[in-house]
N, CA, C and O of each residue as an XYZ file, in Angstrom:
564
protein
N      98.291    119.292    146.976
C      98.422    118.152    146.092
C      97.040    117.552    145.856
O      96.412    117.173    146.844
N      96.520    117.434    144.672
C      95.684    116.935    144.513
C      95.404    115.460    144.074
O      96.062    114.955    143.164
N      94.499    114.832    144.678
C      93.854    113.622    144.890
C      94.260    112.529    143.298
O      93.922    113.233    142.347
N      94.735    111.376    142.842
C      95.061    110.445    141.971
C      93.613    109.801    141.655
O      93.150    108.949    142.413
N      93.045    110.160    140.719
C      91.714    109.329    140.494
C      91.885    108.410    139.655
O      91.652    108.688    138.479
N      92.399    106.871    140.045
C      93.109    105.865    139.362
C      92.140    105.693    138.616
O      92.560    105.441    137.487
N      90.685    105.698    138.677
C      89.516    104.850    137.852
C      89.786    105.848    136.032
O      90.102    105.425    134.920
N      89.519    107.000    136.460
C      90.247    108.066    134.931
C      91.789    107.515    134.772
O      92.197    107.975    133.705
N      92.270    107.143    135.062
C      93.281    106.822    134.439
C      93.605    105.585    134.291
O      94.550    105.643    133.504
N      93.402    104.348    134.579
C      93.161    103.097    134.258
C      91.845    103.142    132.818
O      91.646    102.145    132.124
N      91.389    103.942    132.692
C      90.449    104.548    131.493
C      91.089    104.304    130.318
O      90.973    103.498    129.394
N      92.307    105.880    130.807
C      93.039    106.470    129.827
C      94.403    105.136    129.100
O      94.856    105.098    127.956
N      94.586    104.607    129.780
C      95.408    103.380    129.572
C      94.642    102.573    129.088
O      95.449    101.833    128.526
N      93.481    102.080    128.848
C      92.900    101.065    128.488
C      91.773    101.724    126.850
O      90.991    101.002    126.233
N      91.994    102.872    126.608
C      91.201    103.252    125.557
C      91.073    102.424    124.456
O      90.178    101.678    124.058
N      93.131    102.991    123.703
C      93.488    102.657    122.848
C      94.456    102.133    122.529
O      94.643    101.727    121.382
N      95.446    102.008    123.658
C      96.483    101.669    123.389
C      97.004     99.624    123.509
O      97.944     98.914    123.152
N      95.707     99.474    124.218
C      95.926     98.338    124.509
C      95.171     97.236    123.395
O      95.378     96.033    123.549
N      94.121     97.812    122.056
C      93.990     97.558    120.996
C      94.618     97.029    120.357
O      94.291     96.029    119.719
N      96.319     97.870    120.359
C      97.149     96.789    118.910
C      97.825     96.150    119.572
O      98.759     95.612    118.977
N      97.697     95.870    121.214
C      98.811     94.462    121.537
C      97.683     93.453    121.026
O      97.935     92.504    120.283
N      96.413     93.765    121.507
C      95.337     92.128    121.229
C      95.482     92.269    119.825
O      95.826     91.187    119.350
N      95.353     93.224    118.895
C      95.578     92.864    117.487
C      97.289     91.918    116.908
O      97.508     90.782    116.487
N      97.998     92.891    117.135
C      99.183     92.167    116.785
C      99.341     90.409    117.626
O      99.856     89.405    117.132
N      98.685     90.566    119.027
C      98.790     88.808    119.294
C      97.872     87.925    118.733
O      97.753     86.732    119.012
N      97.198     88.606    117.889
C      96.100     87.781    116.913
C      96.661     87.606    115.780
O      96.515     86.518    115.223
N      97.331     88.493    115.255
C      97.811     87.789    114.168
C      99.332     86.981    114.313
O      99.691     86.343    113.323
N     100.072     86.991    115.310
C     100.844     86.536    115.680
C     100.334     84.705    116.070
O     101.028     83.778    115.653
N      99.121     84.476    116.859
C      98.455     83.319    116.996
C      97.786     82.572    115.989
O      97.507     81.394    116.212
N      97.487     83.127    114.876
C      97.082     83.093    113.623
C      98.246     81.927    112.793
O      97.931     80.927    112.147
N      99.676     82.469    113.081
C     100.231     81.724    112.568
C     100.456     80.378    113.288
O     101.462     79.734    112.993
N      99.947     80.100    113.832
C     100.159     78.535    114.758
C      98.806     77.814    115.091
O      98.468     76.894    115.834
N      98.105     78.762    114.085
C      96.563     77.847    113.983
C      96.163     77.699    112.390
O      96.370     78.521    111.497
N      95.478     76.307    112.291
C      94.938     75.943    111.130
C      93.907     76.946    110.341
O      92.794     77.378    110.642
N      94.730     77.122    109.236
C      94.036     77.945    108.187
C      93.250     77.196    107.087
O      92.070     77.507    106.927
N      93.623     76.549    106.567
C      92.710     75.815    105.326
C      92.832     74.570    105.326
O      91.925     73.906    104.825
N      93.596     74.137    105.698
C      93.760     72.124    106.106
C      94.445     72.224    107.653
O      94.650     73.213    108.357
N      94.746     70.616    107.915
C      94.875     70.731    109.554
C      95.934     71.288    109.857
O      96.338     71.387    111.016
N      96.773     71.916    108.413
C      98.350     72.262    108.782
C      98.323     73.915    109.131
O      97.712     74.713    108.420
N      98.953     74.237    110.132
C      98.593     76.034    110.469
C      99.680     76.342    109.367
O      99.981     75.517    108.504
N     100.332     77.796    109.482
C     101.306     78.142    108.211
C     102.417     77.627    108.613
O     103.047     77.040    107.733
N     103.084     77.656    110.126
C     104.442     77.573    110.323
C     104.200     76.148    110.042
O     105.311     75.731    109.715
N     103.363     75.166    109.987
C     103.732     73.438    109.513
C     104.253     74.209    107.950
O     105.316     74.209    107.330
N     102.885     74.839    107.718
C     103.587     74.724    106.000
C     104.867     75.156    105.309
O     105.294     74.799    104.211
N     105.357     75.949    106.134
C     106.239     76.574    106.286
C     107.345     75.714    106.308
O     108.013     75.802    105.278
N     107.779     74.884    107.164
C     108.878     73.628    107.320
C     108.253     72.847    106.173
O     109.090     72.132    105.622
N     107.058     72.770    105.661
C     107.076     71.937    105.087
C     107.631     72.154    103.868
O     108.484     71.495    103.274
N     106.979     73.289    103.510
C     107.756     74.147    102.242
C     109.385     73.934    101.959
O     109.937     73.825    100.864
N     109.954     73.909    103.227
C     111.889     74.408    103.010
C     112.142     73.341    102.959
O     113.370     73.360    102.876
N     111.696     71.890    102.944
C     111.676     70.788    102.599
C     112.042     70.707    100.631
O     112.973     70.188    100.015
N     110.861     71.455    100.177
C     110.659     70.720     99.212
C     110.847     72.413     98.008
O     111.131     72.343     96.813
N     110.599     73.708     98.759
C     110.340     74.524     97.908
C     110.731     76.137     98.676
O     109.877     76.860     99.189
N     112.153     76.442     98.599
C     112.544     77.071     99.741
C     112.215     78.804     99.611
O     112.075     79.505    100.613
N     112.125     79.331     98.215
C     112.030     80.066     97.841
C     110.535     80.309     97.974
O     110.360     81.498     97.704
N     109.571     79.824     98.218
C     108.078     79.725     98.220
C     107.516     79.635     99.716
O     106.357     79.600    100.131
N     108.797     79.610    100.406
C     108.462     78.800    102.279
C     108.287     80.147    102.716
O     107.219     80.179    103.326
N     108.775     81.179    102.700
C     109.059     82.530    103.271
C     107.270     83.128    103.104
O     106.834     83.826    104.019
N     106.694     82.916    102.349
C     105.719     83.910    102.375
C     104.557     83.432    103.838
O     103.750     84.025    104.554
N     105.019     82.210    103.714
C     104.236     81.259    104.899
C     104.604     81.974    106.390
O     103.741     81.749    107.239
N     105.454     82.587    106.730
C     106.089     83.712    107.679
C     105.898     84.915    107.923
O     106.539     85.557    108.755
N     104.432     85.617    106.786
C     104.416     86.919    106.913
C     103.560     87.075    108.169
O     103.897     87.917    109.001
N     102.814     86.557    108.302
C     101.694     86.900    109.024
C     102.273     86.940    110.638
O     101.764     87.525    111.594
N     103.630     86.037    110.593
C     104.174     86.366    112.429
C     104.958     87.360    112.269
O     105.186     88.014    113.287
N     105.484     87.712    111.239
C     106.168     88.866    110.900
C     105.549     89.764    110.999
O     106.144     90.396    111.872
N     104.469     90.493    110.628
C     103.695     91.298    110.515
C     102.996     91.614    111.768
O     102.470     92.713    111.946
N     102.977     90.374    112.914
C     102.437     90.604    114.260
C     103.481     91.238    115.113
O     103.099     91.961    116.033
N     104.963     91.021    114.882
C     105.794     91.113    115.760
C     105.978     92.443    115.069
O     106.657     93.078    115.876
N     105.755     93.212    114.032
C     106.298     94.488    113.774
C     105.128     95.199    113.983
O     105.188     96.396    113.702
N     104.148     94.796    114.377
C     102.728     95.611    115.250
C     102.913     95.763    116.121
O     102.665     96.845    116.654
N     103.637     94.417    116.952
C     103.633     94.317    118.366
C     104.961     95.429    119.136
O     105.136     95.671    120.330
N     105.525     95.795    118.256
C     106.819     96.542    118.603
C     106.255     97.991    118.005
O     107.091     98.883    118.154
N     105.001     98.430    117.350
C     104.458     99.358    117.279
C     103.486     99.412    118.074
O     103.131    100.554    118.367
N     102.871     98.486    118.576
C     102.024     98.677    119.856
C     102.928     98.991    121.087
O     102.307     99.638    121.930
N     103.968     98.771    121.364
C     104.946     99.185    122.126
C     105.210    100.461    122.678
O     105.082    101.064    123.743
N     105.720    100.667    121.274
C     106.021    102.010    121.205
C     105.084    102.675    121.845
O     105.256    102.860    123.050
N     104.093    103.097    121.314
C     103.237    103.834    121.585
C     102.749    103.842    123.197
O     102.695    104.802    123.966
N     102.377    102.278    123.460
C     102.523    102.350    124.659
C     103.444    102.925    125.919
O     103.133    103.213    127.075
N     104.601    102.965    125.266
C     105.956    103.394    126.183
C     105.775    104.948    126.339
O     106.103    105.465    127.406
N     105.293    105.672    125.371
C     104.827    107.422    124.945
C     104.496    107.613    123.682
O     105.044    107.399    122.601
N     103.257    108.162    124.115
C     102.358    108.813    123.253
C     102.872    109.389    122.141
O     102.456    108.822    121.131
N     103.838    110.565    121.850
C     104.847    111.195    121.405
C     105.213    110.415    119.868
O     105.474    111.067    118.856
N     105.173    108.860    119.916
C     105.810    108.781    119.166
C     104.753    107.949    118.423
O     105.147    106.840    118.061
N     103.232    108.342    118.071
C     102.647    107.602    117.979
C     102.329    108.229    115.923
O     101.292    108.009    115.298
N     103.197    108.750    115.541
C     102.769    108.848    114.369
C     103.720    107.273    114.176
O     103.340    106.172    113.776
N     105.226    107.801    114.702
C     105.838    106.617    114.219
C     105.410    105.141    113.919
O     105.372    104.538    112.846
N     105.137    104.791    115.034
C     104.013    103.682    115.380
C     103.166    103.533    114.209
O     103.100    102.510    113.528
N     102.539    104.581    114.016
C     101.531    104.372    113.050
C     102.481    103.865    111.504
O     102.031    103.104    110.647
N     103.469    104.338    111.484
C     103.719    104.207    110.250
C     104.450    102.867    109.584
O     104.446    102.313    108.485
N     105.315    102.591    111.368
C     105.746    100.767    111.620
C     104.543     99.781    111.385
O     104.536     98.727    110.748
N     103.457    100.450    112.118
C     102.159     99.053    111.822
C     101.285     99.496    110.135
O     100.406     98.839    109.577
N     101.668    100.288    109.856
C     102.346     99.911    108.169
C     102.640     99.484    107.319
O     102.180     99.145    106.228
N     103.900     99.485    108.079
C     104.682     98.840    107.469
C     104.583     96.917    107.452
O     104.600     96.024    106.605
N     104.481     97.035    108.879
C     103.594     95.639    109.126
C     102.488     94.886    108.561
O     102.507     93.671    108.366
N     101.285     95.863    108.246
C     100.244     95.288    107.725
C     100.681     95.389    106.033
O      99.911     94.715    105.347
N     101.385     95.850    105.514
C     101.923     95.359    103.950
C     102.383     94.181    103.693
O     102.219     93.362    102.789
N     103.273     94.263    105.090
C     103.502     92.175    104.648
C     102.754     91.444    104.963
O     103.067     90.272    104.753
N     101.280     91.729    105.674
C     100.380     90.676    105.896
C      99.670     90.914    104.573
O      99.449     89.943    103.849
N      99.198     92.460    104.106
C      98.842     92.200    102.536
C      99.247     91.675    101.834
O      98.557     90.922    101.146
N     100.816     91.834    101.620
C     100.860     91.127    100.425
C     101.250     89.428    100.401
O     101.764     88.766     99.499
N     100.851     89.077    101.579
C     100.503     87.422    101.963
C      99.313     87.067    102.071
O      98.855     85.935    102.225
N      98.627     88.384    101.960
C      97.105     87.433    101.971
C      96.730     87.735    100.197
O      95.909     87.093     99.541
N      97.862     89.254     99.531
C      96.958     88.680     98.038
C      97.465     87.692     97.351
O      96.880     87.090     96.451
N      99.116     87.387     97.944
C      99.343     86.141     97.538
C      98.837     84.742     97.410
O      98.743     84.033     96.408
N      98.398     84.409     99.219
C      98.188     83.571     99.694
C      96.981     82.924     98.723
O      97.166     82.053     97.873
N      95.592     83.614     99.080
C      94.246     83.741     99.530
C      93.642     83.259     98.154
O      92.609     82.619     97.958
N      94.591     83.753     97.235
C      93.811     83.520     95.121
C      94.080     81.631     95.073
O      93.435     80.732     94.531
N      95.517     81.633     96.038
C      95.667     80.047     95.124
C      94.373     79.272     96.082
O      93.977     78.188     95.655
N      93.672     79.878     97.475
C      93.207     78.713     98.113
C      91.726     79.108     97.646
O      90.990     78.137     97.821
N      91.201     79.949     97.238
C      90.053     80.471     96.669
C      88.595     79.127     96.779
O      87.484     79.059     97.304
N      89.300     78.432     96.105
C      88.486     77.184     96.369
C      87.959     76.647     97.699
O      86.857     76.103     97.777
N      89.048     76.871     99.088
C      88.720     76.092     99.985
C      88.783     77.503    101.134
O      89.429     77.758    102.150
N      87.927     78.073    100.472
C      87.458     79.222    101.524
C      86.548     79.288    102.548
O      86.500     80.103    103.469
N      85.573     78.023    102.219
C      84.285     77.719    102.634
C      85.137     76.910    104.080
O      84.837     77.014    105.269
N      85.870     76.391    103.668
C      86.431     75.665    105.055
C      87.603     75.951    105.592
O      88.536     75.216    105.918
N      87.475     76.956    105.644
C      88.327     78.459    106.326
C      88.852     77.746    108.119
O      87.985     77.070    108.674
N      89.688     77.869    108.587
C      89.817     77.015    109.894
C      89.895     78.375    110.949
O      89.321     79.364    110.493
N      90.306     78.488    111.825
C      90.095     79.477    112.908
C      91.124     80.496    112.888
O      90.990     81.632    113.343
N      92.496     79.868    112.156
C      93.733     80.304    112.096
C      93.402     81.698    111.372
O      93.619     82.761    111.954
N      92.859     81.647    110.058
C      92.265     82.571    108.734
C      91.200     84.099    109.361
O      91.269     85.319    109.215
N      90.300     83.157    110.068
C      89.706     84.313    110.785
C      90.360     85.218    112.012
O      89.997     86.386    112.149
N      91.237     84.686    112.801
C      92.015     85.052    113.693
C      92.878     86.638    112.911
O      92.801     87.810    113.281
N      93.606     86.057    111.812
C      94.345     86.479    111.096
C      93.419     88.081    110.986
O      93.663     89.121    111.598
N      92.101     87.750    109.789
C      91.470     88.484    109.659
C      91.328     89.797    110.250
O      91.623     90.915    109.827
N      90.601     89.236    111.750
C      90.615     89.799    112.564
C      91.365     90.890    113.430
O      90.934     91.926    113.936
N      92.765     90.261    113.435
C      94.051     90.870    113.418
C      94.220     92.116    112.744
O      94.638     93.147    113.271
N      93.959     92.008    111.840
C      94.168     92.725    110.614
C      92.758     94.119    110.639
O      92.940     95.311    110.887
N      91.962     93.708    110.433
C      90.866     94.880    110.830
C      91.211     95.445    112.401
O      91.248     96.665    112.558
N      91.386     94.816    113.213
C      91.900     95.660    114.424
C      93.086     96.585    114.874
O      93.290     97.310    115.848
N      93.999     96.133    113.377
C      95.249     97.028    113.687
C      94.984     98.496    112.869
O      95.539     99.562    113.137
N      93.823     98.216    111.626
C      93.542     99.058    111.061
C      92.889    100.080    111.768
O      93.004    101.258    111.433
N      91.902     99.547    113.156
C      90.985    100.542    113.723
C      92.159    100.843    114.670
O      91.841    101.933    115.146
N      93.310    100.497    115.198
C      94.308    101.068    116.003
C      94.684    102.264    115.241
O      94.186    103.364    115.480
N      95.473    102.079    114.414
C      95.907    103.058    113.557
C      94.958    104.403    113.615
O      95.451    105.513    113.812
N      93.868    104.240    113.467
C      92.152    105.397    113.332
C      92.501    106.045    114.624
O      92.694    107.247    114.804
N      92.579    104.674    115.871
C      92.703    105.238    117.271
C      93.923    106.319    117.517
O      93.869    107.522    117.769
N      94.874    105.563    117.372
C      96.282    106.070    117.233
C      95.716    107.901    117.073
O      95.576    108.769    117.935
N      95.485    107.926    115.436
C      96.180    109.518    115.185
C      95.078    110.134    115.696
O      95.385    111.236    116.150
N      93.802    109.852    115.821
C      92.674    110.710    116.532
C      93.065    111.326    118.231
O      92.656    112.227    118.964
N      94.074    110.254    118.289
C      93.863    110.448    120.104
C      94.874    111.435    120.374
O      95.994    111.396    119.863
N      94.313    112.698    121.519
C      95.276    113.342    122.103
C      96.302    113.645    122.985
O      96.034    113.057    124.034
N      97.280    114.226    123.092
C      98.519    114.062    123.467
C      98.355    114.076    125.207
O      99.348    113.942    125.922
């Protein structure tokens, strides 16, 4: 029986797979921090179904889009095996953060300069699930 060399394999666990949980909890945290005024999205969000209910939903993509990363970071984590799938759930995921940020992003255009932490978080999120994805299909079985 040969010898367990935990340090290679605490490696191998920590390459890539542990990439799209910090991505998906970034954009998941994203939504409960201030993006362009002191209100993060989920304020705007209640604030919206107040007054404009059909318009409140898009204010929701971005935790949406973390939690369907985060269940593709999962996956993958659970076995390798199923990591095209994965790839194709955080996808599916990052479409609804696209198409909330080309929604979002045109009407605030103006107040970009005072971007709050929430926006960059988001960002961030978002370029990291993309370099998961890179990680994802490069890596071997």
């Amino acid at each position: 029986m040969t010898p367990i060399n935990y340090k290679e394999k605490a490696l191998n666990i920590l390459d890539f797979r542990l990439v799209g949980l910090v991505g998906s909890i970034l954009l998941i945290v994203s939504e409960f921090l201030p993006w362009f005024s002191e209100f993060s999205l989920f304020d705007a969000y209640i604030l919206y179904t107040i007054t404009a209910v059909e318009e409140s939903f898009i204010f929701l993509f971005p935790l949406i889009s973390g939690i369907i990363c985060l269940i593709a970071s999962l996956l993958v984590i659970s076995n390798l095996e199923y990591k095209i799938n994965s790839v194709i759930i955080t996808l599916i995921g990052l479409g609804f953060l696209s198409l909330f940020l080309v929604d979002f992003i045109p009407g605030e255009l103006f107040y970009l300069s005072k971007a709050g932490i929430g926006f960059y978080l988001c960002i961030a999120g978002f370029m990291i699930m993309i370099i998961n994805i890179m990680l994802i299909l490069i890596a071997k079985e």
